[in-house]
Each structure stands twice: as structure tokens, then as C-alpha cells.
gemmi code that builds the backbone of each chain (N, CA, C; Angstrom):
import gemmi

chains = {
    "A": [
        ("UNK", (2.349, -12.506, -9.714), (2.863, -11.203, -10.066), (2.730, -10.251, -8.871)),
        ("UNK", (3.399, -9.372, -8.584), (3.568, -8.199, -8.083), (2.160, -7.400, -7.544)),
        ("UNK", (1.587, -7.258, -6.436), (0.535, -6.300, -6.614), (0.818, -4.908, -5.542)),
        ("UNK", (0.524, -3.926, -5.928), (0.444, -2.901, -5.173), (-1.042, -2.610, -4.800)),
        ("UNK", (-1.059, -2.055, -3.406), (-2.429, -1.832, -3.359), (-2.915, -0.548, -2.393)),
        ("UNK", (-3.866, 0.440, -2.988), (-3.514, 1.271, -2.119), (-5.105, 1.697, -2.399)),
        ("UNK", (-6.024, 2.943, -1.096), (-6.757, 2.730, -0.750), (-7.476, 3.815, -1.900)),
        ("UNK", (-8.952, 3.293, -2.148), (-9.599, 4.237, -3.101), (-9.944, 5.277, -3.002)),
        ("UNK", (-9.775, 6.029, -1.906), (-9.965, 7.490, -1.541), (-9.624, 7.762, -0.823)),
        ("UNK", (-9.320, 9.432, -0.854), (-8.428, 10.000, 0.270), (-9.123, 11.623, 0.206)),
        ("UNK", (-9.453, 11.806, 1.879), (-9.963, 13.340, 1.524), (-9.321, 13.971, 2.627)),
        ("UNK", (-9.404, 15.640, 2.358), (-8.574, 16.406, 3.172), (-8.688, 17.683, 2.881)),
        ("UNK", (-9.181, 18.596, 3.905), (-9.524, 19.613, 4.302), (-8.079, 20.584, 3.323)),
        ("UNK", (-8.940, 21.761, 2.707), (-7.262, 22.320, 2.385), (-6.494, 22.897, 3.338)),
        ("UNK", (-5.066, 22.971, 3.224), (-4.432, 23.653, 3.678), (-4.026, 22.300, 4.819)),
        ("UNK", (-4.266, 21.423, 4.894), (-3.947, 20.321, 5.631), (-3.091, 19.200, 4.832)),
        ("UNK", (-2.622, 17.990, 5.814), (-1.588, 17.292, 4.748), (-2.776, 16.285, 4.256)),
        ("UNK", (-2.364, 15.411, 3.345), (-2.940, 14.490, 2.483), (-1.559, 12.946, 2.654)),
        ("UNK", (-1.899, 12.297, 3.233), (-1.143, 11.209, 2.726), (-1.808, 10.071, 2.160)),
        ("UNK", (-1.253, 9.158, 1.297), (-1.411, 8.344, 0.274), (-0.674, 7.073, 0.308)),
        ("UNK", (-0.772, 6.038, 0.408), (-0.455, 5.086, 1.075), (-0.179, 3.634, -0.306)),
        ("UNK", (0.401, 2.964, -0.727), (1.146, 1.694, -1.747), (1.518, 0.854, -0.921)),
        ("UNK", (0.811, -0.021, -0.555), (1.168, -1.237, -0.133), (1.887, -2.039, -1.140)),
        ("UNK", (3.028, -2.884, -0.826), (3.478, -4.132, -1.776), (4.048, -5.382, -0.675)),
        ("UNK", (4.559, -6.335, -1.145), (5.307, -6.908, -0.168), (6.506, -6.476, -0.459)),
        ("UNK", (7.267, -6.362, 0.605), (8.985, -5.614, 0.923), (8.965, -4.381, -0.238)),
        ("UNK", (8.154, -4.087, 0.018), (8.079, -2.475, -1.398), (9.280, -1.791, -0.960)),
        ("UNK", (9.304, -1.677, 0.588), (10.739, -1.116, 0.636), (12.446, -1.246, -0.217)),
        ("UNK", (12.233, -2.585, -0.255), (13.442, -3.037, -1.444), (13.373, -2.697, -2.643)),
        ("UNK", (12.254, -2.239, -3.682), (11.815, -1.262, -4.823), (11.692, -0.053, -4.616)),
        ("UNK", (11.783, 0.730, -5.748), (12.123, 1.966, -6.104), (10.600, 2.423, -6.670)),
        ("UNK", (10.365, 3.424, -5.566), (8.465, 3.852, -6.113), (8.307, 4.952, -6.904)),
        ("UNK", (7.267, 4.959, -7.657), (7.189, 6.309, -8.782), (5.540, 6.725, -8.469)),
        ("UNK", (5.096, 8.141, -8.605), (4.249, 8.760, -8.389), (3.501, 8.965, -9.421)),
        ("UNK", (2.143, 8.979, -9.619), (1.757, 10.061, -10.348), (0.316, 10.256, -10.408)),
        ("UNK", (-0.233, 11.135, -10.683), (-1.416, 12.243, -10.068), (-2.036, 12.372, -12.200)),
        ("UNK", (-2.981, 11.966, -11.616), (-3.761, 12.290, -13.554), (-5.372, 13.222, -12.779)),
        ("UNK", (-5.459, 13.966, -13.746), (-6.326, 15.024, -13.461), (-7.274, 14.411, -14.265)),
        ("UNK", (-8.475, 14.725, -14.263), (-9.621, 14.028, -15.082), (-9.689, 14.568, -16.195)),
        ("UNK", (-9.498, 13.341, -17.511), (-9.416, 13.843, -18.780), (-8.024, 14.450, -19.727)),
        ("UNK", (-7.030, 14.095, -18.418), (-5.482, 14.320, -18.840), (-4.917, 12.991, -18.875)),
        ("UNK", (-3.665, 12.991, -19.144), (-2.518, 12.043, -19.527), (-2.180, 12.695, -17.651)),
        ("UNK", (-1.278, 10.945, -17.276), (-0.630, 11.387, -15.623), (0.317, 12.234, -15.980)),
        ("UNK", (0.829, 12.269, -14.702), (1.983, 13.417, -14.531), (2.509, 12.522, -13.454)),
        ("UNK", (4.283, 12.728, -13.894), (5.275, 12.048, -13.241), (5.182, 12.977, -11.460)),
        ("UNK", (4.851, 12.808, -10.424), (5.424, 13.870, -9.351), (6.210, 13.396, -8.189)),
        ("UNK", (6.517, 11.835, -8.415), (7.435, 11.853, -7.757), (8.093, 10.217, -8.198)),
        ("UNK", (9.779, 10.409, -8.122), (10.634, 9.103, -8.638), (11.445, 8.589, -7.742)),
        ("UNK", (11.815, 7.381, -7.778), (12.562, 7.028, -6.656), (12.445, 6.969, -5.196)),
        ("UNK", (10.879, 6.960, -5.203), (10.594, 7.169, -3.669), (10.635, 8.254, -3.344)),
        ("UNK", (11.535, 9.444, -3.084), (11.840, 10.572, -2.313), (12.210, 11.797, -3.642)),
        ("UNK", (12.324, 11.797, -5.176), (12.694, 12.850, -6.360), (11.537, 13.339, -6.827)),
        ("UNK", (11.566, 14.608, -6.741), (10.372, 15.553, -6.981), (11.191, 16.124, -8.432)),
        ("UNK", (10.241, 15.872, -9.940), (10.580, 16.180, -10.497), (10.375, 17.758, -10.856)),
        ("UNK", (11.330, 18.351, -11.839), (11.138, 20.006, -11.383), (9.873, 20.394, -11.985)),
        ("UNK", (9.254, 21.512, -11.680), (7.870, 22.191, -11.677), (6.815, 20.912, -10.399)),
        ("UNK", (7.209, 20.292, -9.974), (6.781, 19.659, -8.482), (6.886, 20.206, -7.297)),
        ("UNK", (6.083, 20.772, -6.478), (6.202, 22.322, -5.539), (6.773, 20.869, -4.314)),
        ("UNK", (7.491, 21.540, -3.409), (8.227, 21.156, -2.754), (7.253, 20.572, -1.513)),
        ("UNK", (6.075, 21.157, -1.238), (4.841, 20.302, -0.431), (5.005, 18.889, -0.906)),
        ("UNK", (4.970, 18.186, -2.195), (5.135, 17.238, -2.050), (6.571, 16.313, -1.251)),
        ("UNK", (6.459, 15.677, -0.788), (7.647, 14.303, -0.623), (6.693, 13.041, -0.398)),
        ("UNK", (7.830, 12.065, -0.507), (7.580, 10.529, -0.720), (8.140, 9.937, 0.476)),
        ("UNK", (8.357, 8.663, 0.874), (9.200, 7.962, 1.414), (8.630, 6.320, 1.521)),
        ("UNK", (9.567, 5.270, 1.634), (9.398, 3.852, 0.999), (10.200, 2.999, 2.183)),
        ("UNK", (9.159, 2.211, 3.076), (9.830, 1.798, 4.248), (9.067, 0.397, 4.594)),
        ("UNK", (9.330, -0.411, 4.471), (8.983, -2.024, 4.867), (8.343, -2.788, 3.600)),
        ("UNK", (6.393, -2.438, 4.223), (5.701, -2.825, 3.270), (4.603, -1.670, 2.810)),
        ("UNK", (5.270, -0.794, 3.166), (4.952, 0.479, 2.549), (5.095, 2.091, 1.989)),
        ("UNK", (4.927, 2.359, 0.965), (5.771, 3.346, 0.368), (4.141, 4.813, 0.772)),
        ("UNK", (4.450, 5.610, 0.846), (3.510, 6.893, 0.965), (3.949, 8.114, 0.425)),
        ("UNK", (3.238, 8.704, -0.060), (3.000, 10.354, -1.017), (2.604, 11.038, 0.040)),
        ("UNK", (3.060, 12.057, 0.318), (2.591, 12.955, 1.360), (2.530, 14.526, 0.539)),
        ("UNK", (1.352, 15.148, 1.045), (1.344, 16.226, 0.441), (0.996, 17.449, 1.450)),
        ("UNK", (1.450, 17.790, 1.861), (1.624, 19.178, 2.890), (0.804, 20.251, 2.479)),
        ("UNK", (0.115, 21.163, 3.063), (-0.607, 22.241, 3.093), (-1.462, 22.127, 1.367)),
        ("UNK", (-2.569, 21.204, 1.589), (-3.081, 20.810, 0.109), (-3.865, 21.824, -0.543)),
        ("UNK", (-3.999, 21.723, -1.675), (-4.583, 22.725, -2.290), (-5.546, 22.165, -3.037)),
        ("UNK", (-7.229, 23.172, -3.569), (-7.492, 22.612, -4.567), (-7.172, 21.987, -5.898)),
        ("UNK", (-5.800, 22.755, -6.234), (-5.596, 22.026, -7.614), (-5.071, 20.459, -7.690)),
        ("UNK", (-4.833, 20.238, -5.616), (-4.367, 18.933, -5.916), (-5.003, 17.926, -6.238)),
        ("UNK", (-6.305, 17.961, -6.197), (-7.398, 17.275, -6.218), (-7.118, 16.213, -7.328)),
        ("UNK", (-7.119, 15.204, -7.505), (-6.485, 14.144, -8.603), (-6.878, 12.782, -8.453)),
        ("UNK", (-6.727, 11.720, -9.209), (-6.237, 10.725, -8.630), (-4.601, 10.015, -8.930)),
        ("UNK", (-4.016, 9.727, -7.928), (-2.571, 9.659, -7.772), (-2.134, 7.603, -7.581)),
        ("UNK", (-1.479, 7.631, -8.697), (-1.257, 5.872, -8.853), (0.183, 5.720, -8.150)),
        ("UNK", (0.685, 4.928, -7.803), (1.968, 4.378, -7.351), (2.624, 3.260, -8.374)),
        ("UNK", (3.721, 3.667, -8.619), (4.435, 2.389, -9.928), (5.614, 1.297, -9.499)),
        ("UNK", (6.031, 0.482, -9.554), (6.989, 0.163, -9.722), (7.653, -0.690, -10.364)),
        ("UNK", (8.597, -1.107, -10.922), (9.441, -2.009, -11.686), (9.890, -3.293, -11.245)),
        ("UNK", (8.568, -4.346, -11.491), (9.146, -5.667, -11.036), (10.124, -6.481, -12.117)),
        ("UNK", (11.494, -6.327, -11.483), (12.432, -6.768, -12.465), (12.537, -8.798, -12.498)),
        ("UNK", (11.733, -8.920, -11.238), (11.667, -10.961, -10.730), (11.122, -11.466, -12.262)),
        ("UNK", (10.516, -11.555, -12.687), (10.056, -11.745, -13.790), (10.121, -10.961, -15.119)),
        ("UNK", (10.902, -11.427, -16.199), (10.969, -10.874, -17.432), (10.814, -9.531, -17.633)),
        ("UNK", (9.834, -8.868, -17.453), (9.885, -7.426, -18.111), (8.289, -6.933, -17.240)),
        ("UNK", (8.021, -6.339, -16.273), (7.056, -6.103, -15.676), (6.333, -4.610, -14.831)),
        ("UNK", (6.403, -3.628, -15.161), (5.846, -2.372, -14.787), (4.535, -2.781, -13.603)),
        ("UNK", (4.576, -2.716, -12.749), (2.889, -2.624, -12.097), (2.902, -1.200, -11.433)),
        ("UNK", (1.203, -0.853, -12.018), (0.623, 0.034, -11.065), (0.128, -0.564, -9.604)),
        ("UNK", (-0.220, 0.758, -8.637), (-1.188, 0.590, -7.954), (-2.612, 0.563, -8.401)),
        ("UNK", (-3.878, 0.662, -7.897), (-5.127, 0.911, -7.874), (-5.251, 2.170, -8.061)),
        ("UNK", (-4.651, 3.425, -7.434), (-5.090, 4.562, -7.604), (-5.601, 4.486, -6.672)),
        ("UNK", (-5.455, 6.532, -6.299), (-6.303, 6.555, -4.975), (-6.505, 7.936, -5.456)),
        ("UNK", (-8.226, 8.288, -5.410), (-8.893, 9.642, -5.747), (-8.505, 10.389, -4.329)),
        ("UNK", (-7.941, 12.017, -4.537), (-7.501, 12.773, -3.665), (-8.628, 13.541, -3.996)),
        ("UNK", (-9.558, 13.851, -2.750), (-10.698, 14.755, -2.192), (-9.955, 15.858, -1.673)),
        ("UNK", (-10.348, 17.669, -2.213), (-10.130, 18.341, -1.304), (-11.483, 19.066, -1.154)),
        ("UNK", (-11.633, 19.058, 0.286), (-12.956, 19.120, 0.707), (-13.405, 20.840, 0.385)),
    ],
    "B": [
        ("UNK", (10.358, 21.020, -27.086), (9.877, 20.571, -26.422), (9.524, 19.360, -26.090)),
        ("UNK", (9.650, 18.342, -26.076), (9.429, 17.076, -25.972), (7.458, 16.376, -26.086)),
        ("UNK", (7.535, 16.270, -27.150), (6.177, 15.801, -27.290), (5.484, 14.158, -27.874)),
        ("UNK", (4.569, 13.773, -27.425), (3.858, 12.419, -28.017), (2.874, 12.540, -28.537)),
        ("UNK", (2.759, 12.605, -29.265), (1.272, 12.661, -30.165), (0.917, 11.223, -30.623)),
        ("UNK", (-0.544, 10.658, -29.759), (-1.054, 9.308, -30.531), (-2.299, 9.466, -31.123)),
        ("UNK", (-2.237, 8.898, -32.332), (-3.508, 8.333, -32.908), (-3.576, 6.906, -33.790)),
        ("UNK", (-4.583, 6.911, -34.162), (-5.244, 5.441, -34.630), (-6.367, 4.855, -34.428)),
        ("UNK", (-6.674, 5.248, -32.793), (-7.675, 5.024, -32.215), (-8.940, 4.880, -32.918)),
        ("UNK", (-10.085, 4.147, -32.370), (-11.285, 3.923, -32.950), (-12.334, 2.829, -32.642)),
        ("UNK", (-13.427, 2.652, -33.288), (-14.271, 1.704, -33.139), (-14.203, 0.319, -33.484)),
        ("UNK", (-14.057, -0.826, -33.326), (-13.347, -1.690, -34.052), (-13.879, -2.896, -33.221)),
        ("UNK", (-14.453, -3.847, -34.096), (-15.457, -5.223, -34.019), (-14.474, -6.055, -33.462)),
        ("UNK", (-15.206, -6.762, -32.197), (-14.460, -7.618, -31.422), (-13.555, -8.968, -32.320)),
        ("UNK", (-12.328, -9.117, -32.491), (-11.678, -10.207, -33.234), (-10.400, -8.837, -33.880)),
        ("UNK", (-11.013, -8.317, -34.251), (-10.962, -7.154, -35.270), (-9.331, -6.687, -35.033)),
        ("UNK", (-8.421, -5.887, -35.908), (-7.196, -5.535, -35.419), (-7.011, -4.168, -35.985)),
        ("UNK", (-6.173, -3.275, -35.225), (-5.901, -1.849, -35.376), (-4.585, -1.878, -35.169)),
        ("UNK", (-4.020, -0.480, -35.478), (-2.496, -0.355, -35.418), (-3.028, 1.102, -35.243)),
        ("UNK", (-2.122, 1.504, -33.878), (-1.909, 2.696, -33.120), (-0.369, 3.477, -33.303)),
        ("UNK", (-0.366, 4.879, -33.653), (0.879, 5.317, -33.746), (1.413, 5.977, -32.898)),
        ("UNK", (2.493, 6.626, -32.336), (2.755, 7.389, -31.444), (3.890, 8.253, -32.174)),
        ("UNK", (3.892, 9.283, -32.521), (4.577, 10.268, -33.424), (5.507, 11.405, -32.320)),
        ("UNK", (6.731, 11.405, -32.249), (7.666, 11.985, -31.098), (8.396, 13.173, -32.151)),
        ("UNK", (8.527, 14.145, -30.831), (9.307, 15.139, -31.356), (10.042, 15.891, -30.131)),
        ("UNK", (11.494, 16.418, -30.849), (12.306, 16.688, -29.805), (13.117, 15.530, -29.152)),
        ("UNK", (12.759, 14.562, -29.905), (13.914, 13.164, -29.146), (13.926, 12.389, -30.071)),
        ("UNK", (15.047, 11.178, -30.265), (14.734, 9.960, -31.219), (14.369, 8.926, -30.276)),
        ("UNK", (13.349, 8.042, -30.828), (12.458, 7.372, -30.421), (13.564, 5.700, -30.027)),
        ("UNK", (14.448, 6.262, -31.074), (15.095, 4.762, -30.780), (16.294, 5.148, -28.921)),
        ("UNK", (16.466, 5.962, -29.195), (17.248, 6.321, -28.044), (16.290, 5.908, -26.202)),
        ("UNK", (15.466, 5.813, -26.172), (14.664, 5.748, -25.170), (13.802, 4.345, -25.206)),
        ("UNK", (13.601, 4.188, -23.819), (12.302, 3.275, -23.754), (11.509, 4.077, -24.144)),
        ("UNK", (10.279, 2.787, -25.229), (9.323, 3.498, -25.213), (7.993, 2.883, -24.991)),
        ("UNK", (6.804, 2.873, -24.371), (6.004, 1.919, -23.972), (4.906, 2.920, -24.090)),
        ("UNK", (3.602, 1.801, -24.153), (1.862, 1.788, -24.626), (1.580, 1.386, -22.916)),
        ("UNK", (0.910, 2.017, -22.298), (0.422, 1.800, -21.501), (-1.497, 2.160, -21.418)),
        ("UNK", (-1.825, 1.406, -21.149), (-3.448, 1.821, -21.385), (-4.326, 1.696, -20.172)),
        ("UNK", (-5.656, 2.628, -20.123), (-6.694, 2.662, -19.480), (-8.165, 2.620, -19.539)),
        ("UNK", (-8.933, 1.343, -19.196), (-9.863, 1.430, -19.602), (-10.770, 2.352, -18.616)),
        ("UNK", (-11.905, 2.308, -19.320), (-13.276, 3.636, -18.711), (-13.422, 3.648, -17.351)),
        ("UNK", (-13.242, 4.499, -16.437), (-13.187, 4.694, -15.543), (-12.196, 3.429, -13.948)),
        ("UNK", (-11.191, 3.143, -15.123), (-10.149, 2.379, -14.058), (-8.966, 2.706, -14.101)),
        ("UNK", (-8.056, 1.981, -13.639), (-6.305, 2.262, -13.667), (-5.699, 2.375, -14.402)),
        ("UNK", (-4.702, 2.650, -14.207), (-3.669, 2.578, -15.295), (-2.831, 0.952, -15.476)),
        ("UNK", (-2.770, 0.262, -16.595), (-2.641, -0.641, -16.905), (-1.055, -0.624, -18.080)),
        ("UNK", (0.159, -1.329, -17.824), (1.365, -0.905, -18.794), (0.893, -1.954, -19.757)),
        ("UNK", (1.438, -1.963, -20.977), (1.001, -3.061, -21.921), (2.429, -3.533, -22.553)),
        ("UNK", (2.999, -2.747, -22.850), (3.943, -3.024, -23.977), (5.138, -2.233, -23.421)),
        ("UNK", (6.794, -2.454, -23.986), (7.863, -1.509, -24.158), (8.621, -1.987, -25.335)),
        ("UNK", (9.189, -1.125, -25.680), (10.704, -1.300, -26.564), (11.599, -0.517, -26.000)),
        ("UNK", (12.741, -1.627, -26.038), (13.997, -0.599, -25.433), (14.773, -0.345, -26.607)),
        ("UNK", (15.575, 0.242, -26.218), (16.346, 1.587, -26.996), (17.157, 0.241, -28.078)),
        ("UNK", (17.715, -0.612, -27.261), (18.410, -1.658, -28.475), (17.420, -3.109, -29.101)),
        ("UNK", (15.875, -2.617, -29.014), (15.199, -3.346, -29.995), (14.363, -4.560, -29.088)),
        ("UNK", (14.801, -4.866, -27.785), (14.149, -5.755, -26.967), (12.809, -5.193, -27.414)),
        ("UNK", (11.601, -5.955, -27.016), (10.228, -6.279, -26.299), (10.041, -6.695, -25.692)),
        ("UNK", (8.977, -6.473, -24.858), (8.096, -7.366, -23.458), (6.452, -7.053, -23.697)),
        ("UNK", (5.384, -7.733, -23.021), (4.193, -7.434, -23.137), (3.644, -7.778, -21.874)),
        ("UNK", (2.705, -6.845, -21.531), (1.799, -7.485, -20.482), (1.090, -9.017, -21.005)),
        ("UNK", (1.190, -10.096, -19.936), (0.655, -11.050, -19.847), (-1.013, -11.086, -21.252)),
        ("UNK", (-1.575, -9.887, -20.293), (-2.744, -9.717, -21.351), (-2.632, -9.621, -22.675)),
        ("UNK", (-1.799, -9.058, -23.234), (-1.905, -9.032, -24.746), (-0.758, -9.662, -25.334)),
        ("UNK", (0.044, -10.672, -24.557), (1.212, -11.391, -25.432), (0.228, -12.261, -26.419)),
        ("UNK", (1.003, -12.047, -27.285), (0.717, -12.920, -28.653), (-0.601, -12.319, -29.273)),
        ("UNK", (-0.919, -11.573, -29.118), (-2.212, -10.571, -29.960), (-1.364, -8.951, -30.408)),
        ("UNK", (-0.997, -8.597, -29.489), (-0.416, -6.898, -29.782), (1.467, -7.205, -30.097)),
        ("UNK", (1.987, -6.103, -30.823), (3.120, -5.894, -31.296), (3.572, -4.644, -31.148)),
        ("UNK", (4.490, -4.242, -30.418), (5.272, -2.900, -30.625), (6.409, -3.055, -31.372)),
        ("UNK", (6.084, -1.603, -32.373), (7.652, -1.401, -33.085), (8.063, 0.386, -33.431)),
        ("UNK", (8.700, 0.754, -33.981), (9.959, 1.704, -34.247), (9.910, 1.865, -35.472)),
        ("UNK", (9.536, 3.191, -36.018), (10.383, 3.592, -37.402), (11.034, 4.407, -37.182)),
        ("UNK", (12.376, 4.301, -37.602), (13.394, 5.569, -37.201), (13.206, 6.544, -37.893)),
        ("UNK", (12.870, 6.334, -39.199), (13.165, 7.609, -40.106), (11.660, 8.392, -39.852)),
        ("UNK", (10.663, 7.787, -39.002), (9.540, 8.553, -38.862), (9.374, 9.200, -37.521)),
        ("UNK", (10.551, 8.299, -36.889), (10.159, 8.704, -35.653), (8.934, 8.452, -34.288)),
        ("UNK", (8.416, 7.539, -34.667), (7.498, 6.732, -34.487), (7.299, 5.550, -33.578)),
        ("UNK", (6.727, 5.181, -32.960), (6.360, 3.673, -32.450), (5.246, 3.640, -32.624)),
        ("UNK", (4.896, 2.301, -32.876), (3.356, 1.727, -33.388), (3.272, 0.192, -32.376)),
        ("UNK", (1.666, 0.181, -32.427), (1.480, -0.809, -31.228), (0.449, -1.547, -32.110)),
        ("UNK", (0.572, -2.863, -32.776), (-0.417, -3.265, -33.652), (-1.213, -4.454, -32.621)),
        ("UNK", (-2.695, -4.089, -33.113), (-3.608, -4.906, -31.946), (-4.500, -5.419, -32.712)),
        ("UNK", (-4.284, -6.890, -32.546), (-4.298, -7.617, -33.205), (-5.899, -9.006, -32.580)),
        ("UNK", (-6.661, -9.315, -33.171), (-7.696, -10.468, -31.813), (-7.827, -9.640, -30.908)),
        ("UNK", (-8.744, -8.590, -31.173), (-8.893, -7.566, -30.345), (-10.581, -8.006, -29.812)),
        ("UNK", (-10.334, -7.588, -28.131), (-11.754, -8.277, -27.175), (-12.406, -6.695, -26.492)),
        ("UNK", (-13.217, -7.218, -26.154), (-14.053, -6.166, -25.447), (-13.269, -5.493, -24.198)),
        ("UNK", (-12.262, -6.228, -23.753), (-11.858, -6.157, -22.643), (-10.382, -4.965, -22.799)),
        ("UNK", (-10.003, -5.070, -24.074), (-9.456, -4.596, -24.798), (-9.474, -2.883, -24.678)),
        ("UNK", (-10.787, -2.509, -24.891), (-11.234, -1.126, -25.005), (-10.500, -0.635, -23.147)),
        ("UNK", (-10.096, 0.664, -23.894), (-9.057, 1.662, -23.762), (-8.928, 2.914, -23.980)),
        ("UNK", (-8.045, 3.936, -23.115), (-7.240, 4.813, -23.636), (-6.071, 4.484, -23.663)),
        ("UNK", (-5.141, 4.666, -24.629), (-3.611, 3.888, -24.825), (-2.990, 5.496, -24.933)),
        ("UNK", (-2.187, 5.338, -24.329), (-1.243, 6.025, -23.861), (0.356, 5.917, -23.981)),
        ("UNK", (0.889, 6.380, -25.309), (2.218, 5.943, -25.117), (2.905, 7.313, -24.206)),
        ("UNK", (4.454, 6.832, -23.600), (5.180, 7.048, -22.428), (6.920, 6.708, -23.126)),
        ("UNK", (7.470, 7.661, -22.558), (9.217, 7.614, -22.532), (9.065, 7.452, -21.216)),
        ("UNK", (9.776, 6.217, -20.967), (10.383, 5.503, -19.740), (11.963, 6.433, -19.994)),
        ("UNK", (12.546, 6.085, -18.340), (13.793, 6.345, -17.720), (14.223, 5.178, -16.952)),
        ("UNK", (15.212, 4.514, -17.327), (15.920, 3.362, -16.439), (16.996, 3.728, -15.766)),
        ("UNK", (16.849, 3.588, -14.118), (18.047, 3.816, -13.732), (18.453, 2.841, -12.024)),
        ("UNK", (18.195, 1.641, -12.554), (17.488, 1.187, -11.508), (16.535, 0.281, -11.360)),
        ("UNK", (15.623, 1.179, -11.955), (13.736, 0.616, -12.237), (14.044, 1.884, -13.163)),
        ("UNK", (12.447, 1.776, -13.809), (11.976, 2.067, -14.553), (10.655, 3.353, -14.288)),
        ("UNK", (10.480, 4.753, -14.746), (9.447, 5.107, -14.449), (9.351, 5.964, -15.986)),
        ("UNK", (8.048, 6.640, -16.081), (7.463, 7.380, -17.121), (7.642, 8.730, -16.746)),
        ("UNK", (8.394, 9.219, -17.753), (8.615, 10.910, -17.816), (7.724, 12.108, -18.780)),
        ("UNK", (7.143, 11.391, -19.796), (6.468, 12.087, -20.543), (5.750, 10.968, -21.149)),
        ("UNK", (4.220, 11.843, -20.920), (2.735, 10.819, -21.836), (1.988, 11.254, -22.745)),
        ("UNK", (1.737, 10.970, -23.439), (1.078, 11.463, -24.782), (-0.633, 11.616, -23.890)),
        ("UNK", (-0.925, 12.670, -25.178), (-2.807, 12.243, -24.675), (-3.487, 11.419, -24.796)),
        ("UNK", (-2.737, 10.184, -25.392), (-3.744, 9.171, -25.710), (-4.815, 8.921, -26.689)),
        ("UNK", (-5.043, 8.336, -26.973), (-5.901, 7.606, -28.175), (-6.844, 6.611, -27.568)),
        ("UNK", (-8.689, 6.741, -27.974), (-9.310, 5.448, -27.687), (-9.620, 4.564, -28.311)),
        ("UNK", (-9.810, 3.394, -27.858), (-9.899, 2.396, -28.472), (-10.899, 1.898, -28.032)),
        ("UNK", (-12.424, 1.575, -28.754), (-13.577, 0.699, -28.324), (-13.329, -0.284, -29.041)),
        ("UNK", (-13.371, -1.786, -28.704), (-13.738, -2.597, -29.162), (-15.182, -3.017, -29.037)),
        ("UNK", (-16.280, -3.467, -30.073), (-17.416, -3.457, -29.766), (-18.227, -3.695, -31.103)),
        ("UNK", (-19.238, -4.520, -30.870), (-20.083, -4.530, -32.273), (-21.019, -4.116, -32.629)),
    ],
}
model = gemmi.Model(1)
for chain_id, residues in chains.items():
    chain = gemmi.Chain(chain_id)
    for i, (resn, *xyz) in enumerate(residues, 1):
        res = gemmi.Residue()
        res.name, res.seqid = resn, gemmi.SeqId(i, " ")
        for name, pos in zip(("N", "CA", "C"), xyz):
            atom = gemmi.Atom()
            atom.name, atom.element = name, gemmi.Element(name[0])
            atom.pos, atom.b_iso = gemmi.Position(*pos), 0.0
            res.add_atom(atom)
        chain.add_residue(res)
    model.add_chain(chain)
structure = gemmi.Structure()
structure.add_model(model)
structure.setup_entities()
């Protein structure tokens, strides 16, 4: 099966960028989905298709999905970004298959 | 507004079986994917289950042939029945409206419901 894998923590000074990193094999040929769960919430969609910021998603965020790796980038970070943020995608090779990443806890220092 | 409300959740003896609901409003349930995705205590997010809009199923590897998703239209509803339920089992379940366009991602998640399995 499919694995994504991406690193268990990520920290970053505010007001600095944050990137976030989904390894897969050829992930580039899949379509990546974002999302950021706050502790004790349900996730939140913040980014589809690799590069679609869904609306109420402040425009600091973008995505982009290139070889064997897809990345979340988050520009001038803030405390509220503080989260941990999973990577998704739709392995269609086999029958019916959703995989996450690992998750990666976003530190703002 | 588009909402998921789950419950069912609970304590429940390893073997043991529960049935989880997910109660929607602002959409019909049959019109959309709709999928159980779950998380146990302090790990990832894990997908389990979907139904698509014309009645298919799929299951994660892990719970084929123990768990069941289904649809009541007139309630509006999907239910995820868990069935030879293990320790490994225990969870927050989380149902999700998927969007296909392409692939597949989650647009709206309920708060979830827990599930201990345990004796």
C-alpha cells in the first residue's frame, strides 16, 4: 500500500515561514490534500489539490507537489498556526484507498 | 449550514459490537461521499470506511469483514456498525463528506465520537 511520510515536528520562530514536507513515491503524479487539527478539534481541510486554498484559508498558506515530494508552506507564521498538519491522498491502484501522512506537529516558538 | 453530528460512542468489551451514527444537516447524505475515518489516542488520522453517493463500499484493510457502513435516507444518516471489536480498535471516529474530482479529499468533519474498547 501507499505510504506517505512526513517528519514529526516542525518549529518556527513567528513571523517566519514554516514548511512541511509528504514524502510518497512519484507523489508528484497524485493530487495532495492538507489539513491542520488543533488539539481536541475535528481537522480542517487547508489545502486541496496540491496548490487550492479553501476559502476562510489566509493566503500565507500555499502548497506545491513535485517528484517525490509534495510541501505546505506557510509564510509569516503565527501563533494560531500552531497545529498538527496531516497530508492525504487518494490511492486509486488498489480498490478504494484514502492514505494519510504521519502528521507533523507545527511549533511556534 | 452544513453540519455532522456523531454519536454512539462508548465503552465496549473487547469481541463486543457497537453501531455509530452520523446525523447530517443542510445536505442529503445520499448525494455525497460519505466516510468514518478514525483516530486513536494520541496518533494519526486513520480512513476506515466510505459510501458513495450510488451505494458502493470500501473498507480499510483493518476492519474489512468486522465494520459496515450504511445510509438512511429518510433520516439522513450514516451508521458505521462495529462489529469483533479489539483493543486496537479504540478511537475517535470521525465521520467526513468527501469531494471527488480526481481524488478524493474531506470537506467537512464531524466532532467525533469515542470509542474504547476494553474490559
Amino acid at each position: 500500500s501507499y505510504v506517505l511520510t512526513q517528519p514529526p515536528s516542525v518549529s518556527v520562530a513567528p513571523g517566519k515561514t514554516a514548511t512541511i514536507s509528504c514524502g510518497g513515491s512519484n507523489i508528484g503524479t497524485k493530487s495532495v490534500h492538507w489539513y491542520h487539527q488543533k488539539p481536541g478539534q475535528a481537522p480542517v481541510l487547508v489545502m486541496f489539490y496540491n496548490t487550492d486554498r479553501p476559502s476562510g484559508i489566509p493566503e500565507r498558506f500555499s502548497g506545491s507537489n513535485s517528484g517525490n515530494t509534495a510541501t505546505l508552506t506557510i509564510n509569516r507564521v503565527e501563533a494560531g498556526d500552531e497545529a498538527d498538519y496531516y497530508c492525504q491522498v487518494w490511492d486509486s491502484s488498489s480498490d478504494f484507498h484514502v492514505v494519510f501522512g504521519g502528521g507533523t506537529k507545527l511549533t511556534v516558538l | 449550514e452544513v453540519q455532522l453530528v456523531e454519536s454512539g460512542g462508548g465503552l465496549i468489551q473487547p469481541g463486543g459490537s457497537l453501531r455509530l451514527s452520523c446525523a447530517a444537516s443542510e445536505f442529503t447524505v445520499n448525494n455525497y461521499y460519505m466516510n468514518w475515518v478514525r483516530q486513536a489516542p494520541g496518533k494519526g488520522l486513520e480512513w476506515v470506511s466510505v459510501i458513495y453517493s450510488g451505494g458502493s463500499t470500501y473498507y480499510a484493510d483493518s476492519v474489512k469483514g468486522r465494520f459496515t457502513i450504511s445510509r438512511d435516507i429518510s433520516k439522513n444518516t450514516v451508521y458505521l456498525q462495529m462489529n469483533s471489536l479489539r483493543a486496537d480498535d479504540t478511537a475517535v471516529y470521525y465521520c467526513a463528506r468527501a469531494v471527488y474530482s480526481g481524488s478524493f479529499h474531506f470537506t467537512y468533519w464531524g466532532q467525533g465520537t469515542l470509542v474504547t474498547v476494553s474490559s
